[in-house]
C-alpha positions as CSV (number, residue, x, y, z in Angstrom):
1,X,13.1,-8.1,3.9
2,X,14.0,-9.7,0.6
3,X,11.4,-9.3,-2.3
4,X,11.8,-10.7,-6.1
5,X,10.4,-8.9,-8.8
6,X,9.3,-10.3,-11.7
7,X,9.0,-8.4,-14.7
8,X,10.7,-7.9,-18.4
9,X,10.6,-4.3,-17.7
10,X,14.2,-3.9,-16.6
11,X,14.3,-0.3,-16.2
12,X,10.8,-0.7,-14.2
13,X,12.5,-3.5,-11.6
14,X,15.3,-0.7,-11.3
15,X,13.3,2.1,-10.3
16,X,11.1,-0.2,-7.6
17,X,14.3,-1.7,-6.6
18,X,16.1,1.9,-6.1
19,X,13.1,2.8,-3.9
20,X,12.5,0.2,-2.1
21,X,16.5,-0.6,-1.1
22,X,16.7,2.2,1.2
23,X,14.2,1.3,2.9
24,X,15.8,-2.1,4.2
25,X,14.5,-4.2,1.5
26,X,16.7,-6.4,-0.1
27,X,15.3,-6.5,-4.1
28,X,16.2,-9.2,-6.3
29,X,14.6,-9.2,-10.3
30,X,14.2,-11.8,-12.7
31,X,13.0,-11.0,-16.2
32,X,11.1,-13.7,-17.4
33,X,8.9,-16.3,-15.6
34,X,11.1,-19.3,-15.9
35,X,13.7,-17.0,-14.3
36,X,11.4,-16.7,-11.9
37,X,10.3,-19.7,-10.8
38,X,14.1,-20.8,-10.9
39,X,15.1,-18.1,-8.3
40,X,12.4,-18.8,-6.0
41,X,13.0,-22.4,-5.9
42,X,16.7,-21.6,-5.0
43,X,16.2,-18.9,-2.8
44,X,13.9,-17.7,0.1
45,X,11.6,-14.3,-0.3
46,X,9.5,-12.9,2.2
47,X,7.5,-11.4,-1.2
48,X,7.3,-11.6,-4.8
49,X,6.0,-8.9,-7.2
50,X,4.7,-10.7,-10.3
51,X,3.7,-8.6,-13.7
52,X,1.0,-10.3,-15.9
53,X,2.1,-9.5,-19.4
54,X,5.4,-11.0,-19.8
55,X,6.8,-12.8,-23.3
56,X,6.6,-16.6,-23.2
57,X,5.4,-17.3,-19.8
58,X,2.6,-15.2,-18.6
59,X,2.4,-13.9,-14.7
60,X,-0.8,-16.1,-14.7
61,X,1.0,-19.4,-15.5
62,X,4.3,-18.2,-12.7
63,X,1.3,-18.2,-10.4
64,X,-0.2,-21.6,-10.9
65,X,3.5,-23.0,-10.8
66,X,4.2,-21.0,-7.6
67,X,1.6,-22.0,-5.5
68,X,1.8,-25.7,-5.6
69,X,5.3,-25.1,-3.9
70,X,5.1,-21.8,-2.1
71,X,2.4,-19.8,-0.6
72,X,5.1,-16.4,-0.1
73,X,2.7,-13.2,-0.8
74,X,2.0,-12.5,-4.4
75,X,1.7,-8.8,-5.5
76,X,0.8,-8.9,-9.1
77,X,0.5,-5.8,-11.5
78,X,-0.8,-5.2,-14.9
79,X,-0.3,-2.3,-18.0
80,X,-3.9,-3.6,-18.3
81,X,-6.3,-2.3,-15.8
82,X,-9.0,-5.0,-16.6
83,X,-11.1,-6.5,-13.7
84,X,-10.9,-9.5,-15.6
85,X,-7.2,-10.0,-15.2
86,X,-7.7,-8.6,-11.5
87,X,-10.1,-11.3,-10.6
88,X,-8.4,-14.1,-13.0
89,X,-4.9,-13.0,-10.5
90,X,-7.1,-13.1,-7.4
91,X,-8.4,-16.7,-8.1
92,X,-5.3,-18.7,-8.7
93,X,-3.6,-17.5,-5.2
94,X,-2.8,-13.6,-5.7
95,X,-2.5,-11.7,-2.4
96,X,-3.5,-8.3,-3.7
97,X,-3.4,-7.0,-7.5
98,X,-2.2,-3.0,-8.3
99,X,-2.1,-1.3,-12.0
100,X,1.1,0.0,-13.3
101,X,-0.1,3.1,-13.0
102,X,0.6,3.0,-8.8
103,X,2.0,5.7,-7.0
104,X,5.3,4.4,-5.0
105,X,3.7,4.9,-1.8
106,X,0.7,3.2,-2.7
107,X,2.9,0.0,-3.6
108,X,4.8,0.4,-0.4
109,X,1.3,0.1,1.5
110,X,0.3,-2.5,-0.5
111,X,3.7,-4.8,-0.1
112,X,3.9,-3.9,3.4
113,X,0.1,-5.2,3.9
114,X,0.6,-8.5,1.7
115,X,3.8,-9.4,4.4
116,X,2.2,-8.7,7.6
117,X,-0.4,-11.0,6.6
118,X,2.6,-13.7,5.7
119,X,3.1,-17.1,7.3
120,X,5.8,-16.6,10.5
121,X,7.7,-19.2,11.5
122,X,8.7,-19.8,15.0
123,X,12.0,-19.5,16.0
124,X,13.9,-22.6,16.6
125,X,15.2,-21.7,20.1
126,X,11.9,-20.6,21.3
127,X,9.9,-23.1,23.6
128,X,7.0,-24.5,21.7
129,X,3.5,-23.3,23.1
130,X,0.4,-25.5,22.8
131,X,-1.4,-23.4,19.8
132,X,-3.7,-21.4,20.5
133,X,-7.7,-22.0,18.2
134,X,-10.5,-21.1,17.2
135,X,-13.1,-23.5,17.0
136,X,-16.7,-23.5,15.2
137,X,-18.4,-26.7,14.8
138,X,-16.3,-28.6,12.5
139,X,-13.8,-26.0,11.5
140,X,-10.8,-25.8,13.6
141,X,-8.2,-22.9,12.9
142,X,-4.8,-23.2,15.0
143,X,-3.7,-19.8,15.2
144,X,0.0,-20.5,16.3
145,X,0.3,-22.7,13.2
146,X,-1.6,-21.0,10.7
147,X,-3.7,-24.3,9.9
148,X,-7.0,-25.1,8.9
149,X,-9.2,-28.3,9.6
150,X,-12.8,-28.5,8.5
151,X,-13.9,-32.2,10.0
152,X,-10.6,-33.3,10.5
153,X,-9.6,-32.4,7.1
154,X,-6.6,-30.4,6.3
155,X,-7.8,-26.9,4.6
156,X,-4.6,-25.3,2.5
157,X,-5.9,-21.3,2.3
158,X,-4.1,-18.4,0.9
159,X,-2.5,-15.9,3.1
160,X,-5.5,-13.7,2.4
161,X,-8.4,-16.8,2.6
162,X,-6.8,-17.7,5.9
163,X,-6.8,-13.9,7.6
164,X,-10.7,-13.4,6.2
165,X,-11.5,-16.8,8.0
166,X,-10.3,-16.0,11.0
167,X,-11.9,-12.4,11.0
168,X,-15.5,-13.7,10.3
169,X,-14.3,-16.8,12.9
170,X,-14.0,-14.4,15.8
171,X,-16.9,-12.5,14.6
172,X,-19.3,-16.4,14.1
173,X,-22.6,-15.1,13.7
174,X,-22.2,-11.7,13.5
175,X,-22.3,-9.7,10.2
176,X,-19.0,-8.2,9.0
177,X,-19.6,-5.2,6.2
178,X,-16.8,-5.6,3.0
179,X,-15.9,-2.4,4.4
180,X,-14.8,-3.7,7.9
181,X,-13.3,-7.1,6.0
182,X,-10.9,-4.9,3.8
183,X,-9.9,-2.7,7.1
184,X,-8.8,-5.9,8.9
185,X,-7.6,-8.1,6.2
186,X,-5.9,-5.5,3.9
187,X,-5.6,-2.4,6.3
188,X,-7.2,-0.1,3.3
189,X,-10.5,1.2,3.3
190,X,-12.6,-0.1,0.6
191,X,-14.1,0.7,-2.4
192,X,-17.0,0.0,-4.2
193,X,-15.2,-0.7,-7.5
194,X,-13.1,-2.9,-6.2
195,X,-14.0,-7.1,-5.6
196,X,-11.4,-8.6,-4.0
197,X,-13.1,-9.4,-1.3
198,X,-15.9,-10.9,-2.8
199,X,-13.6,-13.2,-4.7
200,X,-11.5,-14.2,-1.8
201,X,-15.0,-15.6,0.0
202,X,-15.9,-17.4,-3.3
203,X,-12.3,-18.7,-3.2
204,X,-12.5,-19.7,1.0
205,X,-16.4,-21.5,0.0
206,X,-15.1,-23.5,-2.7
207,X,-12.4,-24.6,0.0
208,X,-14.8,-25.7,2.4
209,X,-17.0,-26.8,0.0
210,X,-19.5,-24.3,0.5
211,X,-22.1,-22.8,-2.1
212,X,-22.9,-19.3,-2.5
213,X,-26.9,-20.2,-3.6
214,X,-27.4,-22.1,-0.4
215,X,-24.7,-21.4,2.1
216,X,-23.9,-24.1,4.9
217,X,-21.1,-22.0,6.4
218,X,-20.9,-18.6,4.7
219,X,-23.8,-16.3,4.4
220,X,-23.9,-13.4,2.1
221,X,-26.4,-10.8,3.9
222,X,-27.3,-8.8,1.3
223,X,-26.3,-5.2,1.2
224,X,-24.7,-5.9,4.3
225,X,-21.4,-8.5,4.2
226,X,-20.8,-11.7,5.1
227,X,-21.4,-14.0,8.3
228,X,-19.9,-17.3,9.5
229,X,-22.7,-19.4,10.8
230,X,-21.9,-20.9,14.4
231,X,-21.4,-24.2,15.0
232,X,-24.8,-25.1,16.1
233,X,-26.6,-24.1,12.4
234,X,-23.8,-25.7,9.9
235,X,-26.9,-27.9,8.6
């Protein structure tokens, strides 16, 4: 799997890279966000690990440039453990967000979850199959493809946005906890602390053109999770 880390922290890159190689990754590093961006217009990643706080062009700013031409899995980490900067990352298209105070294992899980949720491609010699959906009233989800329509309408969804659709999809009308979104989405358990999820659905409502105050497609049970109306009460 090839990754590209970027980060002005050379001796940083080095050590991720050095544990990361053996384990059949293939770790590239550029050390400044143009860099960046100029490697992964040139080249294919399966991942990128993008630091915040880098001279000139900030991690935020790689971001925004990123995902209008890429929606590859975006690890970002920060020297400043903020929720601020978390939820700022988490808004413009972040997969998942980890301190630089991690543990190598814990990045390991992390990477490894952000890539199993990534877009797969068919093969080219492979038969085409007629896709495979999930439909609830307007919204339209074509598993095989990864797409979304809501009335027609094309829906472009983060990695993340899309995964958290299709859980509370399959689930329409039935309450799933943060806890149980995490577990399926993310494969970690979750913690009271942490917001991701709850900035993902504001994300996926604003996409849909939902409202959090009065919800036409995603319901916030209180103290409980979140719910995806059926077809039949999208009113």
């Amino acid at each position: 799997m090839k990754i590209l880390i970027v980060d002005d922290d050379r001796k940083l890159c080095r050590l991720i890279g050095d544990y990361l190689e053996p384990m059949n990754y293939h770790v590239d590093a550029a050390y400044s966000g143009e860099e960046g961006l100029s490697m992964l217009t040139a080249n294919e990643y399966q991942a990128v690990i993008l630091d915040v706080m880098m001279p000139g062009r900030d991690g935020f700013s790689v971001l925004q440039s990123l995902r209008r031409i890429s929606d590859v899995p975006v690890l970002m980490f920060s020297a400043r453990n903020e929720e601020a900067d978390r939820i700022v990352g988490l808004e413009l298209g972040a997969d998942d967000y980890l301190p630089k105070t991690f543990s190598s294992r814990e990045l390991l899980a992390r990477l490894r979850a952000v890539t199993r949720r990534a877009r797969m491609t068919p093969r080219k010699d492979e038969e085409p199959e007629a896709p495979k959906s999930l439909v609830v009233g307007p919204l339209a989800i074509a598993l095989e493809a990864r797409e979304v329509t809501l009335g027609g309408q094309a829906i472009k969804l983060t990695a993340v946005e899309y995964e958290i659709l299709v859980c509370l999809a399959q689930s329409a009308g039935r309450v799933l906890t943060r806890d149980r979104l995490l577990d399926l989405v993310t494969g970690r358990d979750y913690d009271a602390l942490d917001r991701s999820i709850d900035v993902h659905i504001s994300s996926l409502r604003r996409k849909l053109g939902d409202t959090p105050r009065n919800p036409r497609l995603i319901q916030t049970i209180r103290s409980a999770g979140y719910m995806l109306k059926k077809g039949g009460d999208w009113s």
